[in-house]
C-alpha positions, 0 to 999 in steps of 0.5 A: 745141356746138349743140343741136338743138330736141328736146334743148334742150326736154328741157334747158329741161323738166330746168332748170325741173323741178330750179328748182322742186325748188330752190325748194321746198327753199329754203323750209326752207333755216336758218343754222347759228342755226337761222334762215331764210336770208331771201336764198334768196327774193331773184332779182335776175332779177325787173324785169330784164325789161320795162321794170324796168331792175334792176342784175343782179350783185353787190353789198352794201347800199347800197354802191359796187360794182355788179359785173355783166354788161354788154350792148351797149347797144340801147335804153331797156331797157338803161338799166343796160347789161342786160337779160334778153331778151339774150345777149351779154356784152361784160364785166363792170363795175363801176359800175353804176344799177339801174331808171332811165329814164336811161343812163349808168355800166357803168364799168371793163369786166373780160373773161377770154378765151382764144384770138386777142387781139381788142382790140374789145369788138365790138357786136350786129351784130359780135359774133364778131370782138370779145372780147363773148362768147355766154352762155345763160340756163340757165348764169346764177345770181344771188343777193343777192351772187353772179353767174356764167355761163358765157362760151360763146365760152371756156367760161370760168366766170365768178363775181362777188362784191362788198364795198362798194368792191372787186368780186372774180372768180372764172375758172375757165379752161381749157386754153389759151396764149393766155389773158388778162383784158382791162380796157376803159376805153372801154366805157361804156353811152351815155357818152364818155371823155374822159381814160382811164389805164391802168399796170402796177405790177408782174406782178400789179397795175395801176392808172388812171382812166376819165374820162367825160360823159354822164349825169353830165357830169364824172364821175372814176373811179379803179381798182386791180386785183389778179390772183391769177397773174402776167401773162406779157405786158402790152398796151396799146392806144388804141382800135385803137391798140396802145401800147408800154411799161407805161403810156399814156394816152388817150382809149380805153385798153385793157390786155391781161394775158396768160398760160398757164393749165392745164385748170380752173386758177381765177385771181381779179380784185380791183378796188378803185374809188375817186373820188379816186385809185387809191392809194385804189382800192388801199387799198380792196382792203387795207381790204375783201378782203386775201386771195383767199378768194372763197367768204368774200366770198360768204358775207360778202355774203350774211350783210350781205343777209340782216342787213338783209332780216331788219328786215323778216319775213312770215309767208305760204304763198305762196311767189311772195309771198316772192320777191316781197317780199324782192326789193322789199326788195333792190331798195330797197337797191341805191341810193343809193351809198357814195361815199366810200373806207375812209379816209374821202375822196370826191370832192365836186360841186366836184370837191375832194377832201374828207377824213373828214368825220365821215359816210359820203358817198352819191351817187345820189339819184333823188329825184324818184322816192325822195322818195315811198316808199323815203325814208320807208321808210328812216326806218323800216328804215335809221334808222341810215343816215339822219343819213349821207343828209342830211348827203350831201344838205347836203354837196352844198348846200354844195358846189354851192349848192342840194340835190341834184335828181338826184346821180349820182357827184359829178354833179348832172344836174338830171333832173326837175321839182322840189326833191326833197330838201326834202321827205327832208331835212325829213322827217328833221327832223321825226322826229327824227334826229340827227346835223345841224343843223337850222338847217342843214338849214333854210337848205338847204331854203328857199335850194334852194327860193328860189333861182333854180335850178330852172325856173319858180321865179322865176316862181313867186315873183313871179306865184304861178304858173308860165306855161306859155308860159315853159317845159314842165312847169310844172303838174308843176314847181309842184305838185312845188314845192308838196309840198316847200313845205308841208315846209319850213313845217312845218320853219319852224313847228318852229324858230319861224320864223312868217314863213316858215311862213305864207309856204311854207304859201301856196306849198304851195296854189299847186296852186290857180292850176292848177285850171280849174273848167270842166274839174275838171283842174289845166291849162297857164295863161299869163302873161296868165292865159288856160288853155292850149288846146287841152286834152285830159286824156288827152294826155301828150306826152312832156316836152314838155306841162304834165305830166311823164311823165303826163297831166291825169288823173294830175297832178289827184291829186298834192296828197298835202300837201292832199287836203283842198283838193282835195276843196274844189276838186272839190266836196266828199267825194261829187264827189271819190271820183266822180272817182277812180272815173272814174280808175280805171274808164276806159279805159286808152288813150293819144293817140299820142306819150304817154310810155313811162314811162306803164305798169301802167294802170288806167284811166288811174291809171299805177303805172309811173310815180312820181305816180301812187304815192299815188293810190290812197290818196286815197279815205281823204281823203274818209272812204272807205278801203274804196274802196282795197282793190281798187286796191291788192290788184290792184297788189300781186297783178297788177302786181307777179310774181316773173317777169323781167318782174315790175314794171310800169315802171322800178324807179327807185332802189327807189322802186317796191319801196318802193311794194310793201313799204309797201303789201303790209304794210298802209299808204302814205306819202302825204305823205312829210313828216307822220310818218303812213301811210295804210291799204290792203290788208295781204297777208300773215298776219303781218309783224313789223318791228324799231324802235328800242330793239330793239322789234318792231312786229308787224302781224297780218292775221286772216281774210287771204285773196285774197277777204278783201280789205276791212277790217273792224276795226282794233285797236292793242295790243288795243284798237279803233282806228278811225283809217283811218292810223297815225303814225310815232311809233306804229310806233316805239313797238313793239306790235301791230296787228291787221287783222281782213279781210272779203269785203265793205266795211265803208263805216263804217270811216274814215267819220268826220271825226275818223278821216281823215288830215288834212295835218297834223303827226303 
């Protein structure tokens, strides 16, 4: 039907009207226990927008299924195969990343549809003689484990629900004798099949596999789908190819399940995934959801969200705030991925398939990106969840002979600069979680940083530095390399493996070799020591500089193991803070050809992209805390919004939320591995955190307001704290601390040497 411009205004002013009704209400919206439902602030539309690259469906936490609505693919922005600008759905699917800067998944494409079998899901030219459908913003409702639409093109609802490895749909069909739901093997986002596999089992079930390169050059996905109504007539195709009998296999597989339905008659899909085979896919659906009740499975999802949102409670009348942070929360939960079946089988980096191994197996790990916040986040919020991570992470070790650098589904695409394991795994070590071998996990971390794996290594062992003219990134590949080597001595120190520890110790300075006194900027130097030229601090060419995805302005900071050093390098505390100040007070501007992940500037200081994260926090180093108030607080009230558009670049993983949840409660993990957070800017009244043994650690902000943005006092369970940080081991003991706030700094707090973070084991 079409809407002219007057009526579609007054439906667009009825829809916010009644939204803004909803969402007044929602804040009063209890359990039956009496408690607030935390997932009513969660809109997984927030970063679907701009350049956030979100997953927006159904899922549970950190599970296996990522059960959402597919786009065609039209660039960058559609990385997780949707964005919120478009509306055109080519199905549903059922693998799915959330904020990467890289394509890839949108697996096993699921579409009801009625009326003429089209067998081409079509694309953005071609859109009317394909099965892809219109849809409108207005008919989109997304929760923490619900999806639906409406699908235009055969006013069909659709609604999505998801357990860890099946996804479950909801068709509320209407009239018709041509109805059907379409399985698509074909259709990835940015990906080629290479084997696809497609069989009726029997008039309600059907199975197979999809094949695929791209991103993740081998990756084996397994299927089972269960429809609630008998199919009437099954179809198969091999691309335009129609194939007769009940199973085929190629590379473009296609299935047509076909049948009658009445007026609103509501068929359901259940589609177990598996790694390993689609028995297990099947065994899966038994395992998580054996029965047709959809609103269960929605309720189900919604009590696991809300179980783990309530780990972490603020107290704030900022509604927008709320949104906000329990979105961040939800979005640092989406990743990494259950990778394992109910019987305990996954399919390894090897492509062996392993059996229960004693530990739930996870697969995408965007560690170059996870390293820096959600890792240390998890060690606070998931502490039950971390042995599995790093036994993942050592399985993989063994598997493919050095630690994870980027793993997606059993795929190790080696995106990024650095080792970026070590510095999760060690920092799991240190804190004290069990459940691995530290022995192990030591082997790991030195032969994955020993090892002639990564760029430059080599070079870095045998020179002390890794020349420009041997490859790109090497100022960014080295001083990655340098964080996660001061892990690995600290590991070395704790196993009393002296040798080791003073050998990383040194490697975890080579930073050093980069800095060029005449321009106070870590630079490019080549093989025969000479500094690359020309030099211009502000360009960030895109991976093709010394830099990844950032510029010399940026890189200077990223010594979070050793700000100490690096105030030395620079002169001293007074020489250091006048160089952060011209970070962040200069123009933003960039020199043409500079990365799109360079986004959310201050000056030149990128909250967008991943190096720049601890930045802000570097002032306390030199005895200046009160110099991070004002970054942070713009950070958190500027680049962060409850709008589509609410993240200022890619969400990566979760680690940009992470960074938002950190900082909004009062404090940041600027060395990911010493056990100590660096404090900020703290933002809400209140905020109360769940720690082991059923404490709580309670974090109280008095004189909180948007002006009142310095600290002025610290106290620890009463008494004065002066520290400008506080350690993890404080945190877990419970107890509370209190931020007493002002409208102007106090220069004194933090001052002192005694009160500085120090790059050391706390």
């Amino acid at each position: 039907m079409k809407l002219n411009n007057l009526h579609k205004t007054f439906l667009l002013a009825l829809s916010f009207t009644i939204t803004l009704m909803s969402c007044q209400s929602n804040d009063t919206k209890k359990n039956k226990k009496g408690k607030y439902k935390l997932t009513q602030f969660v809109d997984p539309f927030i970063g679907s927008g701009g350049h956030g690259h979100v997953f927006v469906g159904a899922n549970v936490p950190f599970g296996g299924v990522q059960l959402g609505p597919s786009n065609f693919y039209k660039g960058w922005d559609w990385s997780s195969s949707y964005h919120h600008t478009d509306s055109i759905i080519k199905g549903f699917t059922h693998l799915n990343l959330s904020g990467t800067g890289m394509t890839d998944l949108s697996d096993f494409i699921v579409m009801p549809a009625v009326g003429k079998r089209k067998i081409w899901a079509g694309n953005q030219e071609h859109p009317n003689d394909a099965f892809a459908s219109f849809y409108s913003k207005e008919t989109e409702v997304a929760k923490a484990g619900y999806y639906s639409v409406m699908l235009d093109d055969y006013n069909i609802k659709a609604e999505l629900t998801a357990s860890e490895r099946v996804g479950m749909h909801r068709y509320t069909f209407p009239k018709s004798k041509q109805a059907r739901v379409i399985i698509d093997l074909t259709e990835g986002n940015s990906d080629i099949t290479v084997d696809t596999f497609i069989k009726q089992v029997n008039e309600t079930t059907f199975q197979g596999y999809r094949f695929s390169k791209g991103w993740a050059a081998d990756q084996r996905e397994y299927f089972t789908l269960v429809l609630s109504k008998p199919v009437t007539n099954f179809v198969l195709y091999d691309r335009n190819d129609k194939v007769e009998g009940t199973q085929a296999k190629g590379n473009y597989m296609k299935g047509f399940l076909e049948f009658e339905t009445a007026e609103n008659e509501v068929i359901y899909v259940k589609m177990g995934v598996s790694p390993v085979s689609s028995e297990n896919a099947l065994a899966n659906i038994e395992a998580e959801i054996p029965h047709w009740n959809f609103d269960k499975i929605v309720k189900d999802a919604d009590d696991k969200w809300n179980n783990e949102l309530s780990k972490i409670t603020i107290e704030t009348t900022d509604l927008g705030k709320k949104r906000i942070f329990y979105t961040a929360m939800y979005h640092t939960m989406i990743a990494p991925n259950l990778f394992n079946d109910a019987n305990g089988q996954y399919r390894g980096t090897d492509k062996k398939v392993y059996e229960n191994q004693g530990f739930t197996n996870y697969t995408l790990f965007s560690l170059w990106d996870t390293y820096r916040a959600a890792h240390p986040l998890y060690t606070l919020s998931q502490p039950e969840r971390i042995s599995d991570m790093i036994n993942s992470m050592l399985a993989i070790f063994d598997q493919q002979g050095k630690l994870p650098v980027w793993h997606l589904r059993g795929n190790e695409t080696n995106t990024m600069p650095g080792y970026s394991a070590i510095p999760v795994v060690v920092d799991a070590c240190l804190k004290g979680f069990e459940g691995f071998d530290l022995e192990r996990a030591y082997n790991a971390v030195k032969v994955s940083a020993t090892g002639d794996f990564e760029p430059g290594v080599e070079d870095l062992m045998k020179l002390g530095y890794i020349p420009a003219d041997h490859g790109p990134e090497s100022v960014a590949s080295a001083m990655e390399y340098a964080i996660a080597d001061w892990a690995i001595s600290k590991l070395a120190e704790k196993l009393g493996k002296t040798e080791d520890a003073v050998y990383f110790a040194k490697r975890a300075k080579a930073y050093k070799q980069y800095f060029n006194k005449e321009t106070r900027f870590m630079r490019g130097k080549l093989e025969d020591g000479s500094w690359r030229t020309p030099f211009d601090p502000v360009s960030a060419q895109h991976r093709v500089n010394d830099y990844c995805e950032g510029n010399a302005w940026q890189y200077l900071w990223l010594v979070p193991q050793d700000p100490e050093g690096l105030i030395e390098l620079l002169g001293g505390d007074e020489p250091y803070i006048a160089k952060l100040d011209e970070l962040f007070g200069m123009s933003s501007e960039l020199d043409e050809g500079a990365s799109i992940d360079i986004t959310g500037l201050i000056g030149q200081y990128a909250h967008g992209n991943e190096p720049s994260h601890h930045t802000t926090y570097m002032y306390a180093y030199a005895g200046a805390q009160y110099k991070i108030a004002d970054n942070v607080d713009y950070i958190l009230n500027e680049l962060y919004t409850d709008q589509p558009d609410g993240l200022s670049g890619n969400e990566d993983c979760g680690q940009m939320s992470a960074w938002y949840v950190l900082s909004s409660m009062g404090f940041y993990s600027v060395n990911p591995a010493n056990g100590m957070y660096v404090f900020g800017r703290p933002l809400f009244d209140e905020v109360n955190m769940k720690v082991s043994g059923n404490k709580t650690f309670k974090i109280q902000t008095e004189n909180n307001s948007a002006e009142n943005i310095y600290i002025q006092s610290v106290s620890l369970n009463g008494k004065p704290y002066t520290k400008s940080f506080i350690t993890h081991k404080n945190i877990l003991k419970g107890g509370t601390l209190k931020f007493v706030m002002g409208g102007k700094p106090n220069i004194e707090f933090g001052k002192k040497d005694e009160d500085r973070p120090k790059s050391i084991m706390y």
